[in-house]
C-alpha positions, 0 to 999 in steps of 0.5 A: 763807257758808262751804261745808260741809266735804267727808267727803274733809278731815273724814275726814283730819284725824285722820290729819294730825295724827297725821303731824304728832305723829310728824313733831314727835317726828322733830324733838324728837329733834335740838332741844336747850332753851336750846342750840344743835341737835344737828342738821347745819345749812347755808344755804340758795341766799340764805342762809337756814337749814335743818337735816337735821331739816327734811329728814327732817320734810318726807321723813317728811311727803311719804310719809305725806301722798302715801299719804293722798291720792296725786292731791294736789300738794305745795308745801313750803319744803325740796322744790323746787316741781313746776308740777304743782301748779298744775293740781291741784284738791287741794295739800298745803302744808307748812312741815316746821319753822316757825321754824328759826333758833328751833329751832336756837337752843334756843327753843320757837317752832318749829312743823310746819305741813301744810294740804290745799288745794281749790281753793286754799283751805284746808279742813284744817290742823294747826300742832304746836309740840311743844316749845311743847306746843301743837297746833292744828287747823282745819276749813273750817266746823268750827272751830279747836282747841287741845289738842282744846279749841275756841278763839277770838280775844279779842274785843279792839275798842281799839287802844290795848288790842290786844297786837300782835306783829310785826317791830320797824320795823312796829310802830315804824311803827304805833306813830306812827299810835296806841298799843298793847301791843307784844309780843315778835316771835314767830319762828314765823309759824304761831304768830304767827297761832294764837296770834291765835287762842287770844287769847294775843295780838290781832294780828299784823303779817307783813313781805314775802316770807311763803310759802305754807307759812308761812301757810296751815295757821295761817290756817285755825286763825285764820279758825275761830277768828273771826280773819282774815288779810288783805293791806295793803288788806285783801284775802284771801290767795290760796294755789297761785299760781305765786309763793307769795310774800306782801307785807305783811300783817295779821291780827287777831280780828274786832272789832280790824280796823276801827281796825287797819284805819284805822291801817295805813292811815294808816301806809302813807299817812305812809310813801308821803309821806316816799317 
């Protein structure tokens, strides 16, 4: 049974997605539809992507986050990560732009993502995709929106009728276990997951080495949405560890978990016996 959720995250959810609103404009500024970024880019250590627009979202963020809530650590994809936030009772979980090889290129997949944390649970979080014109938000116990109108996964139960999103040689993977509606890789993982829940799409697979910041605001939206995101084996996702690094995992409405279960086990059954 879920708690109630507490005044502190109800009461601050209006003023994150305001941030968040803000911070989508900050980056619309600089993100060009069908074209390359107008935005200065470089890699990453490992060669990963960023822009100055995912530097000045998560500086914009990190001001108007801390002054909504001074004690809370902070855990972001372009801040370098503080022990702190280990021993904090509230994290704030940020992915200043989901999706930034999709914003770089011109596509409108992108996202601002912020949870709040308890615990290591989340209890509020805001996914904007300014570009795509969609905004979600969820509450612990208080249900997930899109465009303030309450969503809901699709209730899909067959596998064979579940439209599937995920990296191609998973779902090539799956596929070898039984049928389904594959659809294109979304780039945005927080979108991959909230359009689980507004039933654009059924389920979504998610390679290794997920963070933190690119799940926890997205899967608050898809748990309030009558959703769930789980590893492999079907455990929960444990958020503020030392490592926020994620393997494998699901997720799906409700009803399709069963025989997405038996299939991804199946899957990883063929894969062990060929390893």
């Amino acid at each position: 049974m879920q708690p109630n959720p507490l005044p502190l995250a109800r009461d601050l959810l209006p003023a994150i997605r305001s941030a968040c609103l803000e911070a989508g404009q900050l980056a619309l500024d600089l993100f060009r539809p069908g074209e390359k970024t107008a935005a200065r880019t470089w890699s990453k250590a490992g060669g990963s992507p960023v822009t100055e627009a995912d530097i000045g979202v998560d500086t914009f963020l990190h001001i108007r986050l801390a002054e909504l809530l001074p004690a809370a650590g902070w855990l972001s994809e372009e801040t370098a990560d503080d022990a702190l936030r280990l021993s904090r009772r509230f994290v704030w979980v940020v992915d200043p732009i989901d999706g930034t090889r999709a914003y770089m290129a011109g596509s409108p997949d992108w996202a601002v993502c912020v949870a709040l944390l308890e615990d290591g649970i989340p209890i509020a979080g805001v996914v904007h995709a300014p570009a795509s014109r969609a905004s979600y938000a969820a509450l612990r116990g208080g249900g997930a929106s899109r465009n303030d109108a309450p969503i809901r996964t699709s209730g899909v139960s067959d596998l064979a009728a579940a439209r599937i999103a995920g990296p191609k040689p998973m779902l090539d993977a799956l596929a070898r276990q039984g049928s389904f509606v594959a659809v294109d890789k979304i780039p945005s993982l927080a979108l991959r997951l909230t359009r689980i829940a507004d039933a654009s799409i059924d389920a979504g697979l998610v390679s290794p080495d997920s963070c933190d910041w690119d799940l926890a605001a997205a899967d608050l939206v898809l748990s309030e949405a009558g959703g769930k995101l789980t590893t492999a084996e079907g455990a929960p996702v444990r958020y503020n560890q030392a490592h926020p690094v994620h393997g494998m995992l699901v997720a799906s409405g409700a009803a399709l978990l069963p025989p997405l279960d038996q299939a991804l086990r199946r899957m990883r059954e063929a894969i062990s016996e060929r390893g």
